[in-house]
N, CA, C and O of each residue as an XYZ file, in Angstrom:
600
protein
N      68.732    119.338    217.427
C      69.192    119.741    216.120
C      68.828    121.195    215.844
O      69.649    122.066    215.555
N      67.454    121.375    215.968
C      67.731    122.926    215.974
C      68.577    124.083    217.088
O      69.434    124.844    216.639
N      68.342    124.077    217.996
C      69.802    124.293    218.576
C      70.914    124.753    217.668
O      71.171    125.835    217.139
N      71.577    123.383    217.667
C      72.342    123.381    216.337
C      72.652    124.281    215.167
O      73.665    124.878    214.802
N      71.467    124.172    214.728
C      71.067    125.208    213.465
C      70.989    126.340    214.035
O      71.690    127.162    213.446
N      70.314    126.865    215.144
C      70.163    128.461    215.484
C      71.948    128.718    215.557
O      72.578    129.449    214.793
N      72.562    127.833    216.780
C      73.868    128.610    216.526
C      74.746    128.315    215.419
O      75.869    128.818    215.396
N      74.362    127.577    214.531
C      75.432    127.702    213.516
C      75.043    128.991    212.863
O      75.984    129.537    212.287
N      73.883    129.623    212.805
C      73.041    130.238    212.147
C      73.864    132.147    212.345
O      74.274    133.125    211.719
N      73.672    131.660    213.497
C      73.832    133.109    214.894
C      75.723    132.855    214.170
O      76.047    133.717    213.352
N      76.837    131.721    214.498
C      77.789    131.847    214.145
C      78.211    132.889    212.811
O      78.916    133.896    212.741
N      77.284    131.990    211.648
C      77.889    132.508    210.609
C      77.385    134.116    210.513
O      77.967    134.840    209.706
N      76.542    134.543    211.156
C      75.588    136.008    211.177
C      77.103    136.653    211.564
O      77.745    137.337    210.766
N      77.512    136.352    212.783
C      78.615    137.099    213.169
C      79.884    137.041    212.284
O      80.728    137.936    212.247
N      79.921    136.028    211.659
C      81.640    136.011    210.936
C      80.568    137.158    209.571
O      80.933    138.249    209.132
N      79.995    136.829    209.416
C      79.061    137.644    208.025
C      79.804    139.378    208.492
O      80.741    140.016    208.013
N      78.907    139.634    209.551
C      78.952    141.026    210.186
C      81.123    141.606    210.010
O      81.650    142.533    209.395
N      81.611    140.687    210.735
C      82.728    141.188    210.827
C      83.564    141.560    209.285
O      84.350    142.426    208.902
N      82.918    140.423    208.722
C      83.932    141.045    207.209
C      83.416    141.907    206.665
O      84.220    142.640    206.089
N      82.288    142.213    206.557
C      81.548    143.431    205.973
C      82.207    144.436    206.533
O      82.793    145.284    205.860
N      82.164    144.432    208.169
C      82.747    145.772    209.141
C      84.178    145.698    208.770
O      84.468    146.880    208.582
N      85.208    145.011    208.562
C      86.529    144.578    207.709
C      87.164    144.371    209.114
O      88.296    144.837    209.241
N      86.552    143.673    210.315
C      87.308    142.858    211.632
C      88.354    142.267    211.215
O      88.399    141.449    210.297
N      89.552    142.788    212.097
C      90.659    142.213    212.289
C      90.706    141.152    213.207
O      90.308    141.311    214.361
N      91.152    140.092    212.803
C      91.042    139.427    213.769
C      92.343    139.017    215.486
O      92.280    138.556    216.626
N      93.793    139.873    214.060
C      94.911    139.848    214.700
C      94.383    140.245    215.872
O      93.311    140.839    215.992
N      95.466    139.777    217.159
C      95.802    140.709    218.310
C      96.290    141.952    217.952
O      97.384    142.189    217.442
N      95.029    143.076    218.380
C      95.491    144.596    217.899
C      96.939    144.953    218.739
O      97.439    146.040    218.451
N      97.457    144.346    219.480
C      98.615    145.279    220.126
C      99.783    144.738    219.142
O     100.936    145.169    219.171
N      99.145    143.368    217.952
C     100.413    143.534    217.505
C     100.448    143.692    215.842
O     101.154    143.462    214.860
N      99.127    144.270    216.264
C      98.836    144.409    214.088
C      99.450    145.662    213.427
O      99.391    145.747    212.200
N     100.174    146.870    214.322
C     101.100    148.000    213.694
C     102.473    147.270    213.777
O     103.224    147.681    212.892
N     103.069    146.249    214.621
C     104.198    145.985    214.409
C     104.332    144.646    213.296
O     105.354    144.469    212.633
N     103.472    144.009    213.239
C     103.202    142.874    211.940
C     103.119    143.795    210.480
O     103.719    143.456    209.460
N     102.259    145.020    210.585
C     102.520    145.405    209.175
C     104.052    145.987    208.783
O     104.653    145.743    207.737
N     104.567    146.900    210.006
C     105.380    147.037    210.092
C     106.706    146.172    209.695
O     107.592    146.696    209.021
N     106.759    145.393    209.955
C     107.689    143.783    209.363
C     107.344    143.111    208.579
O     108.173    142.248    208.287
N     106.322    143.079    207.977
C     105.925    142.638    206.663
C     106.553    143.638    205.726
O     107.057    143.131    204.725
N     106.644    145.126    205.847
C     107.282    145.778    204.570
C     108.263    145.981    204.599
O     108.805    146.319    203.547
N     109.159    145.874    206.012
C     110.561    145.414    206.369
C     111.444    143.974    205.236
O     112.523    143.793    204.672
N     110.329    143.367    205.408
C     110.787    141.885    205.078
C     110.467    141.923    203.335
O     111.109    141.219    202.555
N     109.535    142.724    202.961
C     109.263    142.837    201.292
C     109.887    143.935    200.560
O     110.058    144.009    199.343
N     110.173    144.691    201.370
C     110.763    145.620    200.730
C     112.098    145.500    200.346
O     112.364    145.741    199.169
N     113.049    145.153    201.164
C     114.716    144.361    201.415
C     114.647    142.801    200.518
O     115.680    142.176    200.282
N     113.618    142.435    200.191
C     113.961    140.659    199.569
C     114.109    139.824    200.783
O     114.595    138.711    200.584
N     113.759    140.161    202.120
C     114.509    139.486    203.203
C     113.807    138.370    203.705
O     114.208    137.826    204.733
N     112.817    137.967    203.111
C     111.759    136.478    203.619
C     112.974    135.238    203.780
O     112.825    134.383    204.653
N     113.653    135.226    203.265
C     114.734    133.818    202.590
C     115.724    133.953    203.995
O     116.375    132.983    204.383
N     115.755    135.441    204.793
C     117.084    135.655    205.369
C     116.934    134.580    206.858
O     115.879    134.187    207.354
N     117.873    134.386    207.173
C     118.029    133.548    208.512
C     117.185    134.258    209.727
O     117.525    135.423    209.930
N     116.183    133.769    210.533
C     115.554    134.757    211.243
C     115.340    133.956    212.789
O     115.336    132.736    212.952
N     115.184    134.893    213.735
C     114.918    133.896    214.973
C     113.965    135.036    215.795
O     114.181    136.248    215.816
N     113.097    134.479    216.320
C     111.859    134.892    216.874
C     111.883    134.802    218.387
O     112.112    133.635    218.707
N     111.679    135.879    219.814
C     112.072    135.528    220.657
C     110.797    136.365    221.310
O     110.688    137.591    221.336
N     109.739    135.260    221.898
C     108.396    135.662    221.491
C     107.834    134.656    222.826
O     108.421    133.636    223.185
N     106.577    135.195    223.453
C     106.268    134.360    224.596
C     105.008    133.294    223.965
O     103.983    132.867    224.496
N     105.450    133.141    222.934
C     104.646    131.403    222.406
C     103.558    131.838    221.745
O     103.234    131.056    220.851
N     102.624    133.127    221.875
C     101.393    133.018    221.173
C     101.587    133.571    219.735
O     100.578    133.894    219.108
N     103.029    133.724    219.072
C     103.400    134.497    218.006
C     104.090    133.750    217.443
O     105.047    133.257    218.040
N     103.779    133.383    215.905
C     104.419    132.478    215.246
C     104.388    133.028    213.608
O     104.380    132.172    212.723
N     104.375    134.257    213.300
C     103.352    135.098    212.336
C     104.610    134.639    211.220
O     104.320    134.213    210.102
N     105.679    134.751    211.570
C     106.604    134.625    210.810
C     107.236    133.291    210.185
O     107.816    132.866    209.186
N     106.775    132.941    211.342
C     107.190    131.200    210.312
C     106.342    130.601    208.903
O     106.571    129.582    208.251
N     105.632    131.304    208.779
C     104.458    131.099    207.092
C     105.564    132.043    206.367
O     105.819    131.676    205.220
N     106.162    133.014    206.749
C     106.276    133.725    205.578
C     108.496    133.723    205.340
O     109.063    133.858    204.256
N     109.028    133.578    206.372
C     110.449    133.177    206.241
C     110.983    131.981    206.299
O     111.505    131.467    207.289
N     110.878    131.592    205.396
C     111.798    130.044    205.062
C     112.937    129.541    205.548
O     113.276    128.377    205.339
N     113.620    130.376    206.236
C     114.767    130.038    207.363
C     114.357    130.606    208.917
O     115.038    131.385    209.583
N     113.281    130.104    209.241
C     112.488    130.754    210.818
C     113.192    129.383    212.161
O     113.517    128.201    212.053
N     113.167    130.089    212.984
C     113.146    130.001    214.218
C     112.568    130.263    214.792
O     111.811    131.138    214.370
N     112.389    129.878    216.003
C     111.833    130.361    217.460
C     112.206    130.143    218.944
O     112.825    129.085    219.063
N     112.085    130.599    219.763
C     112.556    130.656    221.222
C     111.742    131.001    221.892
O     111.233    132.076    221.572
N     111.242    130.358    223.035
C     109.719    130.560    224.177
C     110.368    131.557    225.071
O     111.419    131.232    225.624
N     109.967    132.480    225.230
C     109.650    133.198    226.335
C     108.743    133.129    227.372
O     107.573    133.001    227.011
N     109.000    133.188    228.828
C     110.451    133.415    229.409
C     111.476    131.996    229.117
O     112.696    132.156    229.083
N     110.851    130.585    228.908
C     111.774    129.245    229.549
C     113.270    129.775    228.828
O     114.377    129.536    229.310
N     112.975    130.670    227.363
C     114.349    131.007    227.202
C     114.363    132.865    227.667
O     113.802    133.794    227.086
N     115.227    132.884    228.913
C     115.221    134.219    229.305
C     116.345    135.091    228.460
O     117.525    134.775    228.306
N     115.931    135.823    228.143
C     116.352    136.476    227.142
C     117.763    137.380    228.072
O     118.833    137.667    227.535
N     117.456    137.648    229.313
C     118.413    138.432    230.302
C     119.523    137.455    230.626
O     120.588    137.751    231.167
N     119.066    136.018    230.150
C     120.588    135.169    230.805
C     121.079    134.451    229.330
O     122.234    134.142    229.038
N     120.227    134.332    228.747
C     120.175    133.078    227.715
C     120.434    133.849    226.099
O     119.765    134.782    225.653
N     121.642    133.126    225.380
C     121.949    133.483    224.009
C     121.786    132.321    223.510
O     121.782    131.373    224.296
N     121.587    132.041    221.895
C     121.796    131.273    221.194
C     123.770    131.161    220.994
O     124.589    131.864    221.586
N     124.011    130.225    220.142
C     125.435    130.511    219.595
C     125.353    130.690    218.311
O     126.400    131.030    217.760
N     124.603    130.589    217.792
C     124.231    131.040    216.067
C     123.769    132.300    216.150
O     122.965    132.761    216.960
N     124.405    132.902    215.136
C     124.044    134.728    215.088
C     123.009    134.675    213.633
O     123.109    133.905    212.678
N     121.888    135.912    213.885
C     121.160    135.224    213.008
C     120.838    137.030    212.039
O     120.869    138.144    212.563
N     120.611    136.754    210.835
C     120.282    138.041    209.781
C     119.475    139.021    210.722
O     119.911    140.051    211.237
N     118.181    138.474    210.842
C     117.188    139.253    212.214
C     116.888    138.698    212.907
O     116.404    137.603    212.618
N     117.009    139.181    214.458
C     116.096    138.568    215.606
C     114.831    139.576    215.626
O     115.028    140.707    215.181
N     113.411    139.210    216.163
C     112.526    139.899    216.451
C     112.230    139.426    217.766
O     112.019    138.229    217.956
N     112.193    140.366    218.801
C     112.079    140.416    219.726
C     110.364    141.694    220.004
O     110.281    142.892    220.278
N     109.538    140.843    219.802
C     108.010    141.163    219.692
C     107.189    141.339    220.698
O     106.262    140.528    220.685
N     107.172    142.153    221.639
C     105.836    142.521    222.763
C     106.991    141.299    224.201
O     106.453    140.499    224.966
N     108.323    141.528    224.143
C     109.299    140.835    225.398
C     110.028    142.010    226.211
O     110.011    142.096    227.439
N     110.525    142.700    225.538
C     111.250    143.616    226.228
C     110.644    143.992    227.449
O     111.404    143.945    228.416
N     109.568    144.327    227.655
C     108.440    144.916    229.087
C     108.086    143.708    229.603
O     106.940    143.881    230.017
N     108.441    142.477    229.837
C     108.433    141.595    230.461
C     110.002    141.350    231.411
O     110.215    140.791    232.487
N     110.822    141.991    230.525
C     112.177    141.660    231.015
C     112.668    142.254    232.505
O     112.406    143.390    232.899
N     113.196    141.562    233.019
C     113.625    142.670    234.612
C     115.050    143.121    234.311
O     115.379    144.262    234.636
N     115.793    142.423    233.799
C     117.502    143.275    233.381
C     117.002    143.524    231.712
O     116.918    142.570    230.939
N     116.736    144.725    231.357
C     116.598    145.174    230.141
C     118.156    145.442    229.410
O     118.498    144.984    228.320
N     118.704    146.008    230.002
C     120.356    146.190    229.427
C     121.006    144.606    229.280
O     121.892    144.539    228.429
N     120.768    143.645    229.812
C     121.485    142.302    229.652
C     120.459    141.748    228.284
O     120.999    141.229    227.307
N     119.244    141.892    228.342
C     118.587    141.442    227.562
C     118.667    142.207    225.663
O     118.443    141.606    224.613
N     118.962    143.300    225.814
C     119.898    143.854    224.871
C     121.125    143.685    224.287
O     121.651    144.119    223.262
N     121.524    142.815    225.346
C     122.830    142.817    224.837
C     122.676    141.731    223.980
O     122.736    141.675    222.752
N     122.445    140.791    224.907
C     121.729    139.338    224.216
C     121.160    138.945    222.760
O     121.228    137.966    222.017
N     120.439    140.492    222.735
C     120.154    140.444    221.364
C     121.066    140.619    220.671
O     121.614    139.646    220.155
N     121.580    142.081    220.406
C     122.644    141.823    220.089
C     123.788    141.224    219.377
O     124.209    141.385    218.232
N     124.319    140.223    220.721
C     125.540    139.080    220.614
C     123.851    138.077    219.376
O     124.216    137.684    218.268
N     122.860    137.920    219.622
C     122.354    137.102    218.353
C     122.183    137.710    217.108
O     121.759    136.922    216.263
N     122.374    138.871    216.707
C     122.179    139.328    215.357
C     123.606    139.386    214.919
O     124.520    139.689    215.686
N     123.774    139.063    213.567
C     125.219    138.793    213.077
C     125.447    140.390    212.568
O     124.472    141.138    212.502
N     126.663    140.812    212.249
C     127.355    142.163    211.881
C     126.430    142.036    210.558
O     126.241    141.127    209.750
N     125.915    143.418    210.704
C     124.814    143.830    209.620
C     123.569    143.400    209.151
O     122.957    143.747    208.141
N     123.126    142.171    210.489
C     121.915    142.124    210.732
C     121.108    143.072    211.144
O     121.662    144.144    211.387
N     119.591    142.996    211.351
C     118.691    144.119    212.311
C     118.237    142.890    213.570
O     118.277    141.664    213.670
N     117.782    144.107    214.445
C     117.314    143.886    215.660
C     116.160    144.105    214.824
O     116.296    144.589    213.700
N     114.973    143.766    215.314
C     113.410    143.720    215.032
C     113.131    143.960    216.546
O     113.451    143.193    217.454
N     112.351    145.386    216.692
C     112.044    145.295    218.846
C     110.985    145.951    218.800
O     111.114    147.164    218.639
N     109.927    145.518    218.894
C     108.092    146.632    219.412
C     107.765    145.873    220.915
O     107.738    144.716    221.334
N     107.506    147.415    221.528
C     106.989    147.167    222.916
C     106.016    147.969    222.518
O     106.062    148.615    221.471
N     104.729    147.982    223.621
C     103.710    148.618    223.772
C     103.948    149.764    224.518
O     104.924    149.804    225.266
N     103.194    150.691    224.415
C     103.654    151.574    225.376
C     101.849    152.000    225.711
O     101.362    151.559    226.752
N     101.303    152.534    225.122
C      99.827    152.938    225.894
C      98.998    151.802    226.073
O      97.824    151.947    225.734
N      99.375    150.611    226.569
C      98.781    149.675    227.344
C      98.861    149.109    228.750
O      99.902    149.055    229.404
N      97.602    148.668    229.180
C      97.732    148.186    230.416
C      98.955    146.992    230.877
O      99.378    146.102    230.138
N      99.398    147.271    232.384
C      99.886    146.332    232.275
C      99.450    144.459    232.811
O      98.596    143.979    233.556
N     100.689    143.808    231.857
C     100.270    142.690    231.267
C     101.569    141.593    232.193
O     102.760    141.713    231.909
N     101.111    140.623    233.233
C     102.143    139.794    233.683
C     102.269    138.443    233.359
O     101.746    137.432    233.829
N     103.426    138.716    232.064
C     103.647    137.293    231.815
C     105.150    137.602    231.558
O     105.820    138.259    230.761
N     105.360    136.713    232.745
C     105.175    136.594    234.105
C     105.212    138.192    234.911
O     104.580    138.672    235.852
N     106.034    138.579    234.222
C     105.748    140.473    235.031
C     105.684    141.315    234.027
O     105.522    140.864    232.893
N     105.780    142.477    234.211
C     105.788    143.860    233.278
C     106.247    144.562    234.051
O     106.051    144.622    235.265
N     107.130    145.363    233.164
C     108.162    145.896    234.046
C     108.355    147.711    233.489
O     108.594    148.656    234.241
N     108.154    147.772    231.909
C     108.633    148.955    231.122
C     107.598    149.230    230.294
O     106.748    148.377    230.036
N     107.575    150.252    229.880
C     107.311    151.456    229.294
C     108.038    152.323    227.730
O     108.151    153.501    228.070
N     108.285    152.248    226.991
C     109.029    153.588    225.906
C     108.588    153.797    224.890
O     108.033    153.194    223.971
N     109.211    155.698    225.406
C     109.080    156.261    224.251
C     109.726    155.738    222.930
O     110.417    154.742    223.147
N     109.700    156.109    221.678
C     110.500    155.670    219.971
C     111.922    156.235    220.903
O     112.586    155.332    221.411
N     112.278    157.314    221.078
C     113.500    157.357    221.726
C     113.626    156.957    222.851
O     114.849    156.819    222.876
N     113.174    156.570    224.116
C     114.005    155.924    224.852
C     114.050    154.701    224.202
O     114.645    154.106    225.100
N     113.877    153.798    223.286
C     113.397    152.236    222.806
C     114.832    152.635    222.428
O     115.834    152.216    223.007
N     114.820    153.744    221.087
C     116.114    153.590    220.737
C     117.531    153.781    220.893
O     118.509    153.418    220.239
N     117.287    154.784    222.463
C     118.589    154.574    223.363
C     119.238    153.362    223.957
O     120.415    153.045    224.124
N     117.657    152.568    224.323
C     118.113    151.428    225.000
C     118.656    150.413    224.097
O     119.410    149.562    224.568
N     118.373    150.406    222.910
C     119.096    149.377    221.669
C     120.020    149.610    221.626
O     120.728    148.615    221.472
N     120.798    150.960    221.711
C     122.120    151.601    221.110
C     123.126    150.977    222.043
O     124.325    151.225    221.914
């Protein structure tokens, strides 16, 4: 029992420490593109809008806050072969693109899923190591990202 008590002790010392220090707990590679789409989504009224998420499973940030959410696993749904047939207000396509090996098919894809005058939602990393799930493949700059959307 004491045991017990030391690490519950030692636990709460540390959750204590982090909020004082104001610890994030998000995954930092994706806490500029989460704020980022949070004022996307508040600023427009767009929480309500039809949305689909195309995300390798550990990202679900959006389903608490859009009332018409979706989702799609990455890779089992490969984004380079695989469309929905429902076109949707926004797709977010979140930390996938640098996994992809046909990046131009996987664009398109998006795309053919966002309906006429929807947005694409797209953050890749760029000053990080690379990460294989299942590979990593890319790299971009704000402009090459936004050549390759165009």
């Amino acid at each position: 029992m004491t045991e017990s008590l030391a690490g519950t002790l030692k636990n709460r010392g540390k959750q204590a420490a982090k909020q004082l220090l104001g610890y994030d707990s998000r995954n930092w590679l994706r806490i500029r593109p989460i704020e980022a789409f949070t004022l996307f989504f508040e600023a427009g009224n767009r929480k309500s809008s039809d949305v689909i998420e195309i995300s390798p499973g550990c990202s679900r940030y959006w389903r608490t806050m859009c009332s018409n959410y979706r989702s799609v696993d990455f890779p089992a749904f490969d984004i380079c072969r695989d469309r929905t047939d429902e076109q949707y207000y926004i797709v977010i396509a979140a930390q996938v693109l640098e996994h992809v090996r046909r990046r131009q098919a996987a664009t398109e894809n998006i795309d053919a899923m966002t309906r006429p005058g929807g947005w694409a939602m797209v953050a890749t990393p760029f000053l990080f190591r690379g990460h294989a799930r299942p590979h990593d493949y890319n790299r971009w700059t704000p402009a090459g990202l936004e050549q390759l959307m165009v």
